[in-house]
Backbone as JSON, one array per atom type, in Angstrom:
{
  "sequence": "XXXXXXXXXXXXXXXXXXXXXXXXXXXXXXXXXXXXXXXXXXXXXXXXXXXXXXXXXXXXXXXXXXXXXXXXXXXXXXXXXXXXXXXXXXXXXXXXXXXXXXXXXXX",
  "N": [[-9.41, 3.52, -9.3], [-6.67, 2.9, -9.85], [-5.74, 4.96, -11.85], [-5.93, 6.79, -9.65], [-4.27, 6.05, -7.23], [-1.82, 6.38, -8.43], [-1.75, 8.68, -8.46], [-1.27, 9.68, -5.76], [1.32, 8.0, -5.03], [4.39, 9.33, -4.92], [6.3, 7.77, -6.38], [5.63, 5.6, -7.77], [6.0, 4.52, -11.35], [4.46, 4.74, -14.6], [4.89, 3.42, -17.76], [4.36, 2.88, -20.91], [4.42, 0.05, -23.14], [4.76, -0.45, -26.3], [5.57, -2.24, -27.98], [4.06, -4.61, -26.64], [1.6, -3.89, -26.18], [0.93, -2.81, -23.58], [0.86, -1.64, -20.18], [2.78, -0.62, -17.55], [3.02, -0.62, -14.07], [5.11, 0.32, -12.08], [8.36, 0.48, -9.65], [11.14, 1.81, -8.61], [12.99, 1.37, -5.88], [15.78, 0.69, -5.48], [18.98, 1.16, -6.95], [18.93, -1.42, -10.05], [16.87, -2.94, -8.6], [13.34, -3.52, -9.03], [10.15, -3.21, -8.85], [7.25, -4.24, -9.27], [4.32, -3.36, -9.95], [1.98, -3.71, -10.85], [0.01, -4.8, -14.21], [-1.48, -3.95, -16.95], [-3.15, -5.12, -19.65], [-4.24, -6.81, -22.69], [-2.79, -9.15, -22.85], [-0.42, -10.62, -20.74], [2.81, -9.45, -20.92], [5.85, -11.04, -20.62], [8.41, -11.34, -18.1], [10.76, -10.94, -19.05], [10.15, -9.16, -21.35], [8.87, -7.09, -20.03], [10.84, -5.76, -18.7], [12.76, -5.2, -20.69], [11.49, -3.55, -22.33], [11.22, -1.71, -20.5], [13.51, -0.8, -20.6], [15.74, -1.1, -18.92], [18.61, -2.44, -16.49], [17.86, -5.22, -13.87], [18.47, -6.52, -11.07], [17.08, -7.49, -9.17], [13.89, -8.61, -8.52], [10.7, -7.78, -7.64], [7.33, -9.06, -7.76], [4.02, -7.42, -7.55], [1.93, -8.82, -7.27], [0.5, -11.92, -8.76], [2.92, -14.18, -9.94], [3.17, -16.12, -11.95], [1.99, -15.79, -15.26], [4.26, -14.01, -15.94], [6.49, -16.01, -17.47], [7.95, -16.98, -16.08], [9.5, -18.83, -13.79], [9.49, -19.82, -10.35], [9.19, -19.29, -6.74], [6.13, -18.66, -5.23], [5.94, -15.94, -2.55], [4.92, -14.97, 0.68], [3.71, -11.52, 1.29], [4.79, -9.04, 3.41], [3.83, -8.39, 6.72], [2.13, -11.03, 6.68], [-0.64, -10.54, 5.8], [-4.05, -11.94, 5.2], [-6.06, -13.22, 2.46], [-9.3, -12.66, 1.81], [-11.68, -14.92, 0.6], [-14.85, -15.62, -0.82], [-17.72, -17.52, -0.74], [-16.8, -19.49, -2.18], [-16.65, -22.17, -2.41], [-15.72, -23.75, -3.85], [-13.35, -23.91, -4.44], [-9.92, -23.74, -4.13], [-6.97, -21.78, -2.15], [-3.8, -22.47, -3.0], [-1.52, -21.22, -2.79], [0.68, -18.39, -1.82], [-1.15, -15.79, -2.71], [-2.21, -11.95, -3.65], [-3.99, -8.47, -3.78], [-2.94, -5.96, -6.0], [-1.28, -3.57, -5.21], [-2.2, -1.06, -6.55], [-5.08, -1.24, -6.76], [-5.71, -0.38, -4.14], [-7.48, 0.91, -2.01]],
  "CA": [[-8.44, 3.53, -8.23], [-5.24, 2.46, -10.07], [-4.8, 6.32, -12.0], [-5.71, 7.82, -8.21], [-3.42, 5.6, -7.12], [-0.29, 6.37, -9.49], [-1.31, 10.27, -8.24], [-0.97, 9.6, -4.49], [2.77, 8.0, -4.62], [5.59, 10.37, -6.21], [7.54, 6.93, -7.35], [4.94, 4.94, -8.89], [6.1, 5.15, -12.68], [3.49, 4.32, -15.43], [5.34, 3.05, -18.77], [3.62, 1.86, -21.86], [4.95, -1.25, -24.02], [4.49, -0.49, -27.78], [5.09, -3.79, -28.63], [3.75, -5.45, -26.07], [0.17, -2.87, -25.81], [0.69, -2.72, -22.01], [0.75, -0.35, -19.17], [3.33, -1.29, -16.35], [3.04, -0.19, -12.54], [6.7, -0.12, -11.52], [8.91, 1.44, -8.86], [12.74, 1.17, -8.42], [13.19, 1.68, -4.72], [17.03, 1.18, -5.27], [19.48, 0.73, -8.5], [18.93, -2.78, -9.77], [15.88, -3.44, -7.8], [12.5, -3.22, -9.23], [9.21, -3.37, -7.86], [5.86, -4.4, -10.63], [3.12, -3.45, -9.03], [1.13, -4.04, -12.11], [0.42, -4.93, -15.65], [-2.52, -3.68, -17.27], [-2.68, -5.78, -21.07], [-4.77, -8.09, -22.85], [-2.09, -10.63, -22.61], [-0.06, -9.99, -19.61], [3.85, -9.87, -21.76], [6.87, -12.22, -19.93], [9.65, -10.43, -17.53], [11.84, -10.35, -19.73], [9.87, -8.53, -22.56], [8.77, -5.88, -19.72], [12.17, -5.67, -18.15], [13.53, -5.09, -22.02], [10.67, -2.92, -22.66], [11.31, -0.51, -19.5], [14.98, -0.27, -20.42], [16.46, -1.74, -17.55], [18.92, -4.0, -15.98], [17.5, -5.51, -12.98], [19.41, -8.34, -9.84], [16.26, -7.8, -7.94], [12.47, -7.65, -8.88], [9.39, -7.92, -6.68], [6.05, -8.6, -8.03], [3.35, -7.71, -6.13], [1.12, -10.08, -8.04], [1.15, -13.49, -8.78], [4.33, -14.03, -11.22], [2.59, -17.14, -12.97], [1.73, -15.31, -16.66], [5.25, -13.71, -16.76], [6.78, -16.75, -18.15], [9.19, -16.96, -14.92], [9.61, -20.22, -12.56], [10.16, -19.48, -9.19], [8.0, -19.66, -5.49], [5.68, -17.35, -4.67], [6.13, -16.04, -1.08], [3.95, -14.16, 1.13], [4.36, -10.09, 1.28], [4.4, -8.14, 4.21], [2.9, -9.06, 7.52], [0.91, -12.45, 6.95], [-2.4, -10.32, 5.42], [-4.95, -12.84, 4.66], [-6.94, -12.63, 1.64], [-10.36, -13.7, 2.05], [-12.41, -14.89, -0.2], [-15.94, -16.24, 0.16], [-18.74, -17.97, -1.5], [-16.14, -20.12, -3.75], [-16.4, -23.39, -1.88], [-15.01, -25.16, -4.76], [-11.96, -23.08, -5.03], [-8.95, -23.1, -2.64], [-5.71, -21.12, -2.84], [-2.44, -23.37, -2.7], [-0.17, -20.29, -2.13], [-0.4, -16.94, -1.42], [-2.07, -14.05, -3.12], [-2.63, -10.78, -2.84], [-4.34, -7.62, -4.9], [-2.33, -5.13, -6.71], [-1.74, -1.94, -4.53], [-2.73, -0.17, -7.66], [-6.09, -1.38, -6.51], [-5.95, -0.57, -2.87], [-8.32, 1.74, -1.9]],
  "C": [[-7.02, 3.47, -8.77], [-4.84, 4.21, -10.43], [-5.07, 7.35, -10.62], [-4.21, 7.31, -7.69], [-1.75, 5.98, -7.54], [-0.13, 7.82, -9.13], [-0.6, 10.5, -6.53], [0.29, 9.17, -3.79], [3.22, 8.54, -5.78], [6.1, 9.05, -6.66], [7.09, 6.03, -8.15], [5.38, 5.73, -10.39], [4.99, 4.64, -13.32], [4.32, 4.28, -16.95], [4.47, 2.08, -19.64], [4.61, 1.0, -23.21], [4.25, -1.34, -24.99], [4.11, -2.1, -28.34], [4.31, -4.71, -27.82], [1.68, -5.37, -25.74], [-0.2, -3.19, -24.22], [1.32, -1.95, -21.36], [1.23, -1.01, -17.74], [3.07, -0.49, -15.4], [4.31, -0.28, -11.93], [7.28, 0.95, -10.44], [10.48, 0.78, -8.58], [13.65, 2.15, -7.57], [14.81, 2.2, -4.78], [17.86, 0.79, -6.79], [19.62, -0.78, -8.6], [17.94, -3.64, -8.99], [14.44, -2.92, -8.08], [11.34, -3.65, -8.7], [8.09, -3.59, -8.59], [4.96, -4.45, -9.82], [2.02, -3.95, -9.9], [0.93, -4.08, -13.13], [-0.96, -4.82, -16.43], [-2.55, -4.41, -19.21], [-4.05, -6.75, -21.43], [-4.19, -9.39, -22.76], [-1.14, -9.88, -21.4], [1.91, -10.66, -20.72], [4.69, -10.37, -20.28], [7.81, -11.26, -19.23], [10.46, -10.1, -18.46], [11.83, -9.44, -20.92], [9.7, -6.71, -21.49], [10.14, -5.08, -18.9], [13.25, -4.75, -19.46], [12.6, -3.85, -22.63], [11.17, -1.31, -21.98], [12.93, -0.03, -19.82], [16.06, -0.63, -19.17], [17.19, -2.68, -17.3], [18.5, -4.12, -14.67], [17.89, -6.63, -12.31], [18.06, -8.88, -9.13], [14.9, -7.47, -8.54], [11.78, -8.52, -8.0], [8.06, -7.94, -7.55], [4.49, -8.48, -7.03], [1.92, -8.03, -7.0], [1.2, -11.14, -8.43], [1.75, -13.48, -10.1], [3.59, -15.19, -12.2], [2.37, -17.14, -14.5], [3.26, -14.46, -16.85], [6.05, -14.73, -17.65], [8.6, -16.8, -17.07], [9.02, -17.97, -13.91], [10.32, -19.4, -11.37], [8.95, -19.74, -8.1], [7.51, -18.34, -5.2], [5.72, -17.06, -3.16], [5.43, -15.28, -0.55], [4.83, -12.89, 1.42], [4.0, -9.59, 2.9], [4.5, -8.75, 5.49], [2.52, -10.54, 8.16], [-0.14, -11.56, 6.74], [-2.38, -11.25, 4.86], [-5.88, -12.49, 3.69], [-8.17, -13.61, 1.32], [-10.81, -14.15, 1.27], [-13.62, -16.07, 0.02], [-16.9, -16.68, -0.55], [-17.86, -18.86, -2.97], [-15.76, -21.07, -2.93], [-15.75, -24.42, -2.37], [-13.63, -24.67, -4.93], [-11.29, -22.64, -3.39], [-7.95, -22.7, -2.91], [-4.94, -21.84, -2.18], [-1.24, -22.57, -2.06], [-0.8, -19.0, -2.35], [-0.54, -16.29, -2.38], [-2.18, -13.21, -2.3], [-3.19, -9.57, -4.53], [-3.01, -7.11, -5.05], [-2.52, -4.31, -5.84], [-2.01, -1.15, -5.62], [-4.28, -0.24, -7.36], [-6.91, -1.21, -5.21], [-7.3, 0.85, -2.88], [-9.3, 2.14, -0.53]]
}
């Protein structure tokens, strides 16, 4: 789904990080405003390596995944709507804040 995905919107970019051996999901709706839809890696690298990576200065970024492994403090906030993301048979496991998939994964 993710390389259907990357064919179905014209602005999805796909950039790979030499040093980093990862494959970003990005879009930059307006100048200064980026959009990470996703980070494909064995280690998931820090904003500021893929930010430095992509060439970019950026005021404004969106991830539309949980920011937690970039190596960035801040609150996560819910996208969109209010979609709920279910999840079921994990009685021991509750989510504190929101989530959501990757639209790279929508389908």
């Amino acid at each position: 789904m993710f390389l259907i995905n990357t064919q179905l919107d014209p602005d999805v970019r796909l950039s790979y990080l030499e040093e980093s051996k990862a494959v970003i999901a990005w879009k930059m709706p307006a100048p200064g405003h980026v959009v990470l839809l996703d980070v494909v890696a064995h280690a998931i690298p820090s904003l500021a390596a893929i930010l430095a990576g992509l060439g970019i200065q950026a005021t404004t970024v969106e991830t539309l995944f949980r920011p937690d492994r970039l190596g960035w403090a801040g609150e996560a906030m819910p996208y969109g709507n209010g979609t709920q993301l279910m999840l079921r048979g994990l009685e021991e496991i509750s989510l504190d804040h929101p989530a959501m998939l990757s639209p790279m994964a929508d389908f």
